[in-house]
DRENSE-739295 format. One record per residue (C-alpha): residue number from 1; residue in one letter; z, y, x. Coordinates in nm, 4 decimals. Example, Ala and Ser with C-alpha at 12.3 -4.5 7.8 and 13.67 -1.06 7.14 Angstrom:
BEGIN
<pt><seq>1</seq><type>A</type><Z>0.7800</Z><Y>-0.4500</Y><X>1.2300</X></pt>
<pt><seq>2</seq><type>S</type><Z>0.7140</Z><Y>-0.1060</Y><X>1.3670</X></pt>
***
This chain:
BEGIN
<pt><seq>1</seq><type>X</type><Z>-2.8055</Z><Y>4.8244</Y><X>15.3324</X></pt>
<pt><seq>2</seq><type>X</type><Z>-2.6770</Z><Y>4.4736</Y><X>15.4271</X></pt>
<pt><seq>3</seq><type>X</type><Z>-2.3618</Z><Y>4.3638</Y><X>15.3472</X></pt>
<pt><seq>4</seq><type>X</type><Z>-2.1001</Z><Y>4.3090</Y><X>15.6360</X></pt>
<pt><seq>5</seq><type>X</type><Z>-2.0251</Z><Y>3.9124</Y><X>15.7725</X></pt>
<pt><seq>6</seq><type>X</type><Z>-1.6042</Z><Y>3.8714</Y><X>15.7237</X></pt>
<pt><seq>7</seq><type>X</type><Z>-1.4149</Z><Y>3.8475</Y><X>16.0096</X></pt>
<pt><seq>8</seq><type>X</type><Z>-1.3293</Z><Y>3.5695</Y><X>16.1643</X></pt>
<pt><seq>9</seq><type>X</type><Z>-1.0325</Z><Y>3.5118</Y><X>16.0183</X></pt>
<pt><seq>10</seq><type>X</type><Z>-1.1330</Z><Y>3.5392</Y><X>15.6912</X></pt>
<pt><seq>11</seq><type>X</type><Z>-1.4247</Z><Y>3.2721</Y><X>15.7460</X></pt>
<pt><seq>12</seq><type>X</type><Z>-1.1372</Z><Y>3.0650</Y><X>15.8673</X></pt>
<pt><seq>13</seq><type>X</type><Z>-0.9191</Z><Y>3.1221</Y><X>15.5606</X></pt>
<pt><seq>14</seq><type>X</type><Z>-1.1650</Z><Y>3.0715</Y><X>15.2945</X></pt>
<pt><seq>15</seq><type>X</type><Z>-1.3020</Z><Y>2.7431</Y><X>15.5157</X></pt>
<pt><seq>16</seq><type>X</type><Z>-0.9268</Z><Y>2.5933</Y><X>15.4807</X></pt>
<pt><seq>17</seq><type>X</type><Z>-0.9652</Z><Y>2.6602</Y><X>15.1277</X></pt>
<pt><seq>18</seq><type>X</type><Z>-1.2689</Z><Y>2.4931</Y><X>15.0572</X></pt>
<pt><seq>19</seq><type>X</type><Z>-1.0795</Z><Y>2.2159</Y><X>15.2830</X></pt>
<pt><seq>20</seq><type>X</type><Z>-0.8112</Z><Y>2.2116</Y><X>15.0548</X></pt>
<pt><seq>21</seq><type>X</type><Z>-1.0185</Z><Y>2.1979</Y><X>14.7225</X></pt>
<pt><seq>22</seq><type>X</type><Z>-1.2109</Z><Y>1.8937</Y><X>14.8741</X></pt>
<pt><seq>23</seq><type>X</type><Z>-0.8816</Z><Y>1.7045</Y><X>14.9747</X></pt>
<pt><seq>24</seq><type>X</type><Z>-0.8147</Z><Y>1.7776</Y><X>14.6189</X></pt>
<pt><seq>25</seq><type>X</type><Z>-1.1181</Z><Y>1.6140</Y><X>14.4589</X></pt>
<pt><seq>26</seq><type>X</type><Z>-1.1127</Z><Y>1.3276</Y><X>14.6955</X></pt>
<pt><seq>27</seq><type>X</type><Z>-0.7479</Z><Y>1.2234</Y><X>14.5888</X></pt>
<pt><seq>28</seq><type>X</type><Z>-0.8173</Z><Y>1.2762</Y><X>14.2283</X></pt>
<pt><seq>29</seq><type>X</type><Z>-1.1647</Z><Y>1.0192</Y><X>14.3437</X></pt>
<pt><seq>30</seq><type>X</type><Z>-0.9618</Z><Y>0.8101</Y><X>14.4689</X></pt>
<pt><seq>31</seq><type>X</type><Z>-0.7737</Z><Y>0.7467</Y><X>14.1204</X></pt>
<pt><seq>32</seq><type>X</type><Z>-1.0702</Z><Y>0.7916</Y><X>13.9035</X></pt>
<pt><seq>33</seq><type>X</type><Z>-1.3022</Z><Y>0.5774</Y><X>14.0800</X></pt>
<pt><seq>34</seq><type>X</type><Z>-1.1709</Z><Y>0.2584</Y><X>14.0649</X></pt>
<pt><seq>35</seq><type>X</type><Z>-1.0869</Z><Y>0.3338</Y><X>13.6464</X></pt>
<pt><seq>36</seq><type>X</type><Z>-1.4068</Z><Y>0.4110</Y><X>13.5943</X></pt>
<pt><seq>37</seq><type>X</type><Z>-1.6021</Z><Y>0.1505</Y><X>13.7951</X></pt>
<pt><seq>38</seq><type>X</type><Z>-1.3400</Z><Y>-0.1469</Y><X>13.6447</X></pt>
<pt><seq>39</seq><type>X</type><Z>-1.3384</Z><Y>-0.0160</Y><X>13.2946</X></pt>
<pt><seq>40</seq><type>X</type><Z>-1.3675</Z><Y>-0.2590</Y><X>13.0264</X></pt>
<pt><seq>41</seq><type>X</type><Z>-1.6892</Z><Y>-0.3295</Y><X>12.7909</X></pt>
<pt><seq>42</seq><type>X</type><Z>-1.8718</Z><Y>-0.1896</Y><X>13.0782</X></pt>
<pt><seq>43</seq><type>X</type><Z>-2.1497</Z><Y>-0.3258</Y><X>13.3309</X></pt>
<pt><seq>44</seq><type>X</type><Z>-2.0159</Z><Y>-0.3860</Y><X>13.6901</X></pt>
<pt><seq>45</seq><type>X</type><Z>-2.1706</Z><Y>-0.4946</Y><X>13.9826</X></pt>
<pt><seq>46</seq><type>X</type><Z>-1.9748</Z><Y>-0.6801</Y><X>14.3098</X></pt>
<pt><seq>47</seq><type>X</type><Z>-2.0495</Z><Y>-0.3819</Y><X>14.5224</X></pt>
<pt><seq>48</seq><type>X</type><Z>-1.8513</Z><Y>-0.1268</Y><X>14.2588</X></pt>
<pt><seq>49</seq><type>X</type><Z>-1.6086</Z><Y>-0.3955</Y><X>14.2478</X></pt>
<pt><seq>50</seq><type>X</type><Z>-1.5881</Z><Y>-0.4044</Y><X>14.6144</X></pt>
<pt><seq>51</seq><type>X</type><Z>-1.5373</Z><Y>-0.0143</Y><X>14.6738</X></pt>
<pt><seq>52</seq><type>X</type><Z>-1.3203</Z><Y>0.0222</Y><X>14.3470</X></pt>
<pt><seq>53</seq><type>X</type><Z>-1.0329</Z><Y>-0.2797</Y><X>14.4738</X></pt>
<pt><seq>54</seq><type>X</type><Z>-1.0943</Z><Y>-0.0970</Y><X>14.8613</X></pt>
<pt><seq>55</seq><type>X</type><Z>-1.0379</Z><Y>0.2314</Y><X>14.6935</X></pt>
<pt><seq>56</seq><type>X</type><Z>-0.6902</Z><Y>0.0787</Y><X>14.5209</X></pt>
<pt><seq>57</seq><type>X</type><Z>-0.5987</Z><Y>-0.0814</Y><X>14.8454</X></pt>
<pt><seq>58</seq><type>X</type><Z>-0.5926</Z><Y>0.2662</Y><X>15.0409</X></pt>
<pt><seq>59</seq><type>X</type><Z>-0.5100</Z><Y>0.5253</Y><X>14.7740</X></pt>
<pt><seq>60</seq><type>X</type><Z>-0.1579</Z><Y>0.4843</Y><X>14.8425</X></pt>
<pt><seq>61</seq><type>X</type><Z>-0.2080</Z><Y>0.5468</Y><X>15.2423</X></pt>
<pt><seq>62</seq><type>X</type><Z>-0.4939</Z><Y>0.7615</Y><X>15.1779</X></pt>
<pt><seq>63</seq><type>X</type><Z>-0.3089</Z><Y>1.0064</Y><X>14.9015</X></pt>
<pt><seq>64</seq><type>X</type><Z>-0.0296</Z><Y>1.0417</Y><X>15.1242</X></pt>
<pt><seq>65</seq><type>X</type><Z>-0.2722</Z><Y>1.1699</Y><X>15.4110</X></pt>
<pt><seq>66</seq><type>X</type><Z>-0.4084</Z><Y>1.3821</Y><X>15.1652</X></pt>
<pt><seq>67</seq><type>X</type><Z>-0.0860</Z><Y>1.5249</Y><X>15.0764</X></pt>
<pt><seq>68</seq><type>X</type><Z>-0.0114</Z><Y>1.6035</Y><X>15.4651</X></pt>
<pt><seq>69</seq><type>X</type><Z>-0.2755</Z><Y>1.7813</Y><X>15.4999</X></pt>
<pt><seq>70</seq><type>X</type><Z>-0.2594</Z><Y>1.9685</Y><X>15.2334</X></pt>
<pt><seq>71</seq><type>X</type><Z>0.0666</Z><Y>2.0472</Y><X>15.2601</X></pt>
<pt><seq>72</seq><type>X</type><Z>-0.0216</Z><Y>2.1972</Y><X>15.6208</X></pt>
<pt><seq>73</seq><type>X</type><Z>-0.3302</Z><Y>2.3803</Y><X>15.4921</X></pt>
<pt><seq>74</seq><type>X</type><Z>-0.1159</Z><Y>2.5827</Y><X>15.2157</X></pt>
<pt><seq>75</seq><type>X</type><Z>0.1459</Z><Y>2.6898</Y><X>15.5388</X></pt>
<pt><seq>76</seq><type>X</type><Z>-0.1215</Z><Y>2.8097</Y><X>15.7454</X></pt>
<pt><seq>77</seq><type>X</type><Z>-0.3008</Z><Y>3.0285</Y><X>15.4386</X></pt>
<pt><seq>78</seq><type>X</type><Z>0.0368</Z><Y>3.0848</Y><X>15.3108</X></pt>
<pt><seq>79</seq><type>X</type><Z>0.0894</Z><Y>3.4149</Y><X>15.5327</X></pt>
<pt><seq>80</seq><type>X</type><Z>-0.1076</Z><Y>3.7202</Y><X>15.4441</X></pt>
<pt><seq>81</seq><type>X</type><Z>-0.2395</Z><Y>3.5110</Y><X>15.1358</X></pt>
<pt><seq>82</seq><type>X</type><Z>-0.2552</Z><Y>3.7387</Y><X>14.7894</X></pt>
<pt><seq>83</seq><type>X</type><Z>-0.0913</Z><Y>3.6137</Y><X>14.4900</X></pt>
<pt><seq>84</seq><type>X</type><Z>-0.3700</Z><Y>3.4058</Y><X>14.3119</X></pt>
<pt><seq>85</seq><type>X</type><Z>-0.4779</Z><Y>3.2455</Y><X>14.6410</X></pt>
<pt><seq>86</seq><type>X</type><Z>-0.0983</Z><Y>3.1701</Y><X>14.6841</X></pt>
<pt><seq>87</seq><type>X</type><Z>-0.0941</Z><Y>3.0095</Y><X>14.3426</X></pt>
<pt><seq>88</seq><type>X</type><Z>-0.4129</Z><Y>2.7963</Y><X>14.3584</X></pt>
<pt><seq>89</seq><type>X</type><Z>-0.2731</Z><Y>2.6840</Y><X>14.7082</X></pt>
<pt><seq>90</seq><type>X</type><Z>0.0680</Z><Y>2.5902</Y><X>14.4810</X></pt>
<pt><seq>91</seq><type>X</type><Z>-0.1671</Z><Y>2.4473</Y><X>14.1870</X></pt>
<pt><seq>92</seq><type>X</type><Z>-0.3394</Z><Y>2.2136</Y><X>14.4655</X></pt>
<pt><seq>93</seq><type>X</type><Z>-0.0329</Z><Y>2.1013</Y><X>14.6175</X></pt>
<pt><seq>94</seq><type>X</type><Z>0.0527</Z><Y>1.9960</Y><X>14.2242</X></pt>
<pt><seq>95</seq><type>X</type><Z>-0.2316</Z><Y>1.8494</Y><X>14.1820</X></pt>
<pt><seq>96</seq><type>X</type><Z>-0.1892</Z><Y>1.6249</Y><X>14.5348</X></pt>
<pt><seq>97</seq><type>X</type><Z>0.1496</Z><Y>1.5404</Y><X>14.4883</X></pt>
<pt><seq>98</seq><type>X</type><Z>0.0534</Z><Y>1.3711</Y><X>14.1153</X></pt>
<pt><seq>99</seq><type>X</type><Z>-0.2103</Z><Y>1.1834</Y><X>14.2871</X></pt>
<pt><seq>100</seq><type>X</type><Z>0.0093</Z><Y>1.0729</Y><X>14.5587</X></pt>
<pt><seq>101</seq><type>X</type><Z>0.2290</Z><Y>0.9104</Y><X>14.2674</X></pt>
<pt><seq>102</seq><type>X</type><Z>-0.0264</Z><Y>0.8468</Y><X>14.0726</X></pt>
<pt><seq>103</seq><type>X</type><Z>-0.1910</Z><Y>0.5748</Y><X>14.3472</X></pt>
<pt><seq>104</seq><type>X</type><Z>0.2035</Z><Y>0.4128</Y><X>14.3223</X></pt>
<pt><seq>105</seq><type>X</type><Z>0.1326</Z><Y>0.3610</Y><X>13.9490</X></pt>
<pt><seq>106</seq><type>X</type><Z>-0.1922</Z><Y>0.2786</Y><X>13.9624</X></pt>
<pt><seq>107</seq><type>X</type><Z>-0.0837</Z><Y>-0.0903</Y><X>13.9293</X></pt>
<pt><seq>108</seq><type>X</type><Z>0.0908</Z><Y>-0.0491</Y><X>13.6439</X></pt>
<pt><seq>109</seq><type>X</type><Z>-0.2014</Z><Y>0.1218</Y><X>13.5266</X></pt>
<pt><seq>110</seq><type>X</type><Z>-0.4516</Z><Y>-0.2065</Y><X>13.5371</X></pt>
<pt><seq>111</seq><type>X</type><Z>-0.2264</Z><Y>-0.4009</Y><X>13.4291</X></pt>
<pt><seq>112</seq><type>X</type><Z>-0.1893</Z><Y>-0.2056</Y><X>13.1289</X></pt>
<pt><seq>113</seq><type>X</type><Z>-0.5650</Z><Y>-0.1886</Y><X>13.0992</X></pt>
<pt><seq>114</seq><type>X</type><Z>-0.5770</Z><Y>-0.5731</Y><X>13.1188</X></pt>
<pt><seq>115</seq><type>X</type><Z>-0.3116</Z><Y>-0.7105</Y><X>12.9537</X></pt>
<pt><seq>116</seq><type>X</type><Z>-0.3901</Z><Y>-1.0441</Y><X>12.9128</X></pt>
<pt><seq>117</seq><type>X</type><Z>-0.4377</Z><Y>-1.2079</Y><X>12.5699</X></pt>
<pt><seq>118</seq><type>X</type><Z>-0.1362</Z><Y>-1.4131</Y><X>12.5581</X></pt>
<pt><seq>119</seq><type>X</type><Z>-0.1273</Z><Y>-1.5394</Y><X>12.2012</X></pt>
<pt><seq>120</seq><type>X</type><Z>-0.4624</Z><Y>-1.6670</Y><X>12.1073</X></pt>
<pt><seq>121</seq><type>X</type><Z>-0.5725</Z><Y>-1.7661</Y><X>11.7455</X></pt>
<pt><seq>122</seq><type>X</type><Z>-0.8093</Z><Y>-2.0591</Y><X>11.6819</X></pt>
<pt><seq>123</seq><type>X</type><Z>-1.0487</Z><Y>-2.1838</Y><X>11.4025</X></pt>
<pt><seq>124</seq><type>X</type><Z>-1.2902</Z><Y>-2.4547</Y><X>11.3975</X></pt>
<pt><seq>125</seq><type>X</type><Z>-1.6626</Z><Y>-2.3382</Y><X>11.5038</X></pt>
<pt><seq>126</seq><type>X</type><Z>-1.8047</Z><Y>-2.3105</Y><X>11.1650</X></pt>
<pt><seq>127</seq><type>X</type><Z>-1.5382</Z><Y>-2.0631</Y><X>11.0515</X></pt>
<pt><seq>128</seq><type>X</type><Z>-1.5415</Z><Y>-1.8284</Y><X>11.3628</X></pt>
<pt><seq>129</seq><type>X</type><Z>-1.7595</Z><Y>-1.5647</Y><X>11.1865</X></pt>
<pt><seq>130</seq><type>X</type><Z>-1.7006</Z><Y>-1.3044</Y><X>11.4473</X></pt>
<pt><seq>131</seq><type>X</type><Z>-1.8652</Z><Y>-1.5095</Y><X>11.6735</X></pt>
<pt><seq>132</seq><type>X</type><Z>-2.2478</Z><Y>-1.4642</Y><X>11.6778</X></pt>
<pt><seq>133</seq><type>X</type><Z>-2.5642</Z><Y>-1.7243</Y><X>11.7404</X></pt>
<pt><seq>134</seq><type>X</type><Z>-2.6121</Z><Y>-1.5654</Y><X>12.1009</X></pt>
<pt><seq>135</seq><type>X</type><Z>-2.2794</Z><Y>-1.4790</Y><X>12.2221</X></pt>
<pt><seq>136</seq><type>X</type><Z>-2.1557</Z><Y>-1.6139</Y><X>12.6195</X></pt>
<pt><seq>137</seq><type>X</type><Z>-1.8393</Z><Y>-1.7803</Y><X>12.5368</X></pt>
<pt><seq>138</seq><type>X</type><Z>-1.5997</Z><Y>-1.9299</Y><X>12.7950</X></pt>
<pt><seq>139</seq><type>X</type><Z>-1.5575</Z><Y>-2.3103</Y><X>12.6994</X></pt>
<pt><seq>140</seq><type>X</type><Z>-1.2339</Z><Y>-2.5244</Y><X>12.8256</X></pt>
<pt><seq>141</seq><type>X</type><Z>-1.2486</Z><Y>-2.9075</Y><X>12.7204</X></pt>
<pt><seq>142</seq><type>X</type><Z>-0.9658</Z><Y>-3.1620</Y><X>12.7904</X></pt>
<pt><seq>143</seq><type>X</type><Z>-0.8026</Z><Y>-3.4548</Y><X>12.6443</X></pt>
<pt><seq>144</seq><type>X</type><Z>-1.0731</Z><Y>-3.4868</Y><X>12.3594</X></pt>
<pt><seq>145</seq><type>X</type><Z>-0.9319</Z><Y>-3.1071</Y><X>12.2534</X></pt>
<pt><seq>146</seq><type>X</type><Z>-1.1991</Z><Y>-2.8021</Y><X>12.2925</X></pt>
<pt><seq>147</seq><type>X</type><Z>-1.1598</Z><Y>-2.4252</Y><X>12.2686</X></pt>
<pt><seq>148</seq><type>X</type><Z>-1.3666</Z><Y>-2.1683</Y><X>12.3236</X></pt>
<pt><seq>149</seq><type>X</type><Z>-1.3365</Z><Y>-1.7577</Y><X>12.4320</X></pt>
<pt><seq>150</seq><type>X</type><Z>-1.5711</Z><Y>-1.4927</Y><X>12.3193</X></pt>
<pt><seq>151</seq><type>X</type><Z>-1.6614</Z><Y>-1.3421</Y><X>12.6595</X></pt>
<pt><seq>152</seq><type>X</type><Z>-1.7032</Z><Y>-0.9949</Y><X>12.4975</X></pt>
<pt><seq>153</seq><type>X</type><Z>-1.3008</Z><Y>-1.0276</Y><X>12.3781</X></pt>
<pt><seq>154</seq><type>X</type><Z>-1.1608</Z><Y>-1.1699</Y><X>12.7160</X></pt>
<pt><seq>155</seq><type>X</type><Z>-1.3890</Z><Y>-0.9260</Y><X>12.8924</X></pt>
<pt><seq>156</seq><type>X</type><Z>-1.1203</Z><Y>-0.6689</Y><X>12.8218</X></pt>
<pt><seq>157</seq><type>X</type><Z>-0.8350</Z><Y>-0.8511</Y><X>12.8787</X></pt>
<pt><seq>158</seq><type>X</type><Z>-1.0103</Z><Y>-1.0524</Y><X>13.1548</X></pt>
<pt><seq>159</seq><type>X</type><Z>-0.7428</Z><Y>-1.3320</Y><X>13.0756</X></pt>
<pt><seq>160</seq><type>X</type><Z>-0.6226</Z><Y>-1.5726</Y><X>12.8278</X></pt>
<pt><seq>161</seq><type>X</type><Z>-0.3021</Z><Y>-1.8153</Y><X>12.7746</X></pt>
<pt><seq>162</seq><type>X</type><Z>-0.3675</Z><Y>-2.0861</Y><X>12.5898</X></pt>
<pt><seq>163</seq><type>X</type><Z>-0.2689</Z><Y>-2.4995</Y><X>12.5128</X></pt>
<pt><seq>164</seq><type>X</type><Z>-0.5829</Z><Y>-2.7072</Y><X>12.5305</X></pt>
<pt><seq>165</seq><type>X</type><Z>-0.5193</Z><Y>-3.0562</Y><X>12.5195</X></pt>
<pt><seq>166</seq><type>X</type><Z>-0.1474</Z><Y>-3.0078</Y><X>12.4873</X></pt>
<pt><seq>167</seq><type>X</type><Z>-0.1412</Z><Y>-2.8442</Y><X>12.8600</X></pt>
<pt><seq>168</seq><type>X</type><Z>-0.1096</Z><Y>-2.4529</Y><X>12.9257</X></pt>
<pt><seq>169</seq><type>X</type><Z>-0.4341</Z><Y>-2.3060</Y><X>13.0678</X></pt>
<pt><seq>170</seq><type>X</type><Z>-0.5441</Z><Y>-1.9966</Y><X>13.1684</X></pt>
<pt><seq>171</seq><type>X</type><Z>-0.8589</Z><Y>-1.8889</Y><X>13.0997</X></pt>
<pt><seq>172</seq><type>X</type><Z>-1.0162</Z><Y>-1.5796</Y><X>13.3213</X></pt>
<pt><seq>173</seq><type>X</type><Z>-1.3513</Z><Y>-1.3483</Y><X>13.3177</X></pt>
***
């Protein structure tokens, strides 16, 4: 014997809640995203660069929206729902709302990831034995005085403070 189709109304319902988990994953995307495609000691390419700075540029906007909608989703199932359905609908409005911060912090969160390397250490060339035959290094000559960054140590700080030549520089990756 086959099964009967829901009503209407409970297509509807169970629709806005599959509407509601996806505004949930793409807020918590638009945090994770850009963390994981700018991560440090890890490959990236100018097109995940590209969608992971767009992605910071909009989360705050975009979160917000989320958040909106959301919120109006949860009134609507809200009457007539059953206690668990109530609570995820709660749990996902949590879960928003921390991602709606969360995009105002995520600032504070890169920076944190990339602090630069403000006091740097230098030896002459023939005693830098963490420095191998093949490593990239980012050279800065001036006024007869050299120095010379590691790219796989500024490549998680992505920038370095330094005096070359008697003159502050900054060196970036």
């Amino acid at each position: 014997m086959r099964e009967a189709s829901p009503n209407p109304r409970t297509r509807r319902r169970r629709l806005a809640g599959g509407v509601l988990f996806l505004l949930v994953l793409a807020a918590l995307a638009m945090l994770a995203v850009p963390v994981w495609l700018i991560r440090p000691f890890s490959p990236q390419t100018p097109a995940g660069l590209a969608v992971a700075y767009a992605l910071r540029r909009w989360a705050p906007l975009g979160t917000i929206l989320v958040l909106v909608a959301g919120v109006g989703i949860t009134i609507w199932l809200w009457r007539g729902a059953r206690w668990w359905s109530r609570t995820a609908a709660v749990l996902a409005l949590a879960v928003l709302g921390a991602a709606t911060w969360g995009a105002r912090l995520a600032d504070t969160l890169f920076e944190k990831m990339f602090a630069p390397l403000a006091r740097t250490a230098s030896v002459p060339a023939a005693r830098a034995d963490w420095v191998e035959e093949g490593d990239t290094v980012l050279a800065v000559a001036f006024k007869g005085d050299a120095a010379a960054y590691p790219v796989r140590q500024v490549s998680y700080h992505h920038i370095v403070h330094d005096v070359v030549g008697g003159v502050p520089i900054v060196a970036t990756y």
